[in-house]
C-alpha positions as CSV (number, residue, x, y, z in Angstrom):
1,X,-16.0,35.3,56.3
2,X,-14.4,37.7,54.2
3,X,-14.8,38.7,50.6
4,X,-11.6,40.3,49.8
5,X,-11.3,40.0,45.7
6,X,-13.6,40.4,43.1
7,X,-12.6,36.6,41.9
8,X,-13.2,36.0,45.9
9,X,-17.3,37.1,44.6
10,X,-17.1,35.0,42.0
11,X,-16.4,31.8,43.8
12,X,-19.1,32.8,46.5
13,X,-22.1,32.8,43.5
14,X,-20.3,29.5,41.8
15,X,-20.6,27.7,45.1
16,X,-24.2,29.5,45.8
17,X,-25.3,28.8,42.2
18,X,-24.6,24.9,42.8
19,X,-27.3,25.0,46.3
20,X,-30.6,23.9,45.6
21,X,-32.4,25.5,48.6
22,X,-31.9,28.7,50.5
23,X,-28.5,29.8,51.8
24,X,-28.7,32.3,54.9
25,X,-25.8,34.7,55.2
26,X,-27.0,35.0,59.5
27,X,-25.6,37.7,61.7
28,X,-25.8,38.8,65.5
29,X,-29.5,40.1,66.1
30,X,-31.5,38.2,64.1
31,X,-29.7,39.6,61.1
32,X,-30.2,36.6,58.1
33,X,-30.2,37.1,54.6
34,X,-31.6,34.4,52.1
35,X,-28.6,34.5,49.4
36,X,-30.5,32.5,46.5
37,X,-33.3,35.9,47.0
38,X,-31.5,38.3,44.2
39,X,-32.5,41.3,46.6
40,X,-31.4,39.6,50.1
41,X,-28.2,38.6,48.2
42,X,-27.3,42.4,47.6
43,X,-28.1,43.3,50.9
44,X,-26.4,40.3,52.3
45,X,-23.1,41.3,50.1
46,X,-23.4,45.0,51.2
47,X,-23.3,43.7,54.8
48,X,-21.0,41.6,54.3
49,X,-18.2,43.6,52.8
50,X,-18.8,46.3,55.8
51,X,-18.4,43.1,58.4
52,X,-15.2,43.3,60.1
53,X,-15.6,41.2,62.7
54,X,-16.1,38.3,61.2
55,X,-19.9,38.1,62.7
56,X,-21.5,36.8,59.7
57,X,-22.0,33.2,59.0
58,X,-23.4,31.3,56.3
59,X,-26.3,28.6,57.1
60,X,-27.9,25.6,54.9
61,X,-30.8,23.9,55.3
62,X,-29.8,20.5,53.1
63,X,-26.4,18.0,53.7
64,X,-26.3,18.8,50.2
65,X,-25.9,22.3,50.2
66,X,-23.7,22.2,53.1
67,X,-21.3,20.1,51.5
68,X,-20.8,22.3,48.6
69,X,-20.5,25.2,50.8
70,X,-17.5,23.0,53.0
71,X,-16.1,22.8,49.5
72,X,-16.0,26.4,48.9
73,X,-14.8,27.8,52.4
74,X,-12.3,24.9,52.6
75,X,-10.6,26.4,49.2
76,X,-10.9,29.4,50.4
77,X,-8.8,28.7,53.6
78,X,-6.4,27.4,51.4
């Protein structure tokens, strides 16, 4: 996952501001960051932007949330 813009940011907090329960940002050891925590989303988006090896994944814990997560990486991939 990779944040490359500053409109890139935006989209992220759009798509997290439409999840209604936690979203975890989850790395290799035991690395997870709740990103709808204002304080684990700043650490999350520090660690993010210094991930380049694409090790970072985002997790939901509702169908709901996932889908508007699917929403956001699929326009992202475009």
């Amino acid at each position: 996952m990779n944040i490359r813009t500053a409109n890139d940011l935006k989209e992220l907090n759009a798509a997290l501001d439409k999840c209604t329960y936690p979203v975890w940002l989850m790395g290799p050891d035991d690395e997870a960051y709740n990103m709808k925590n204002e304080e684990e989303y700043i650490e999350g988006i520090i660690r993010l932007a210094e991930d380049h090896d694409d090790q970072l994944g985002i997790f939901t814990t509702s169908r709901e949330d996932e889908a508007v997560m699917m929403k956001y990486f699929l326009k992202m991939a475009a």
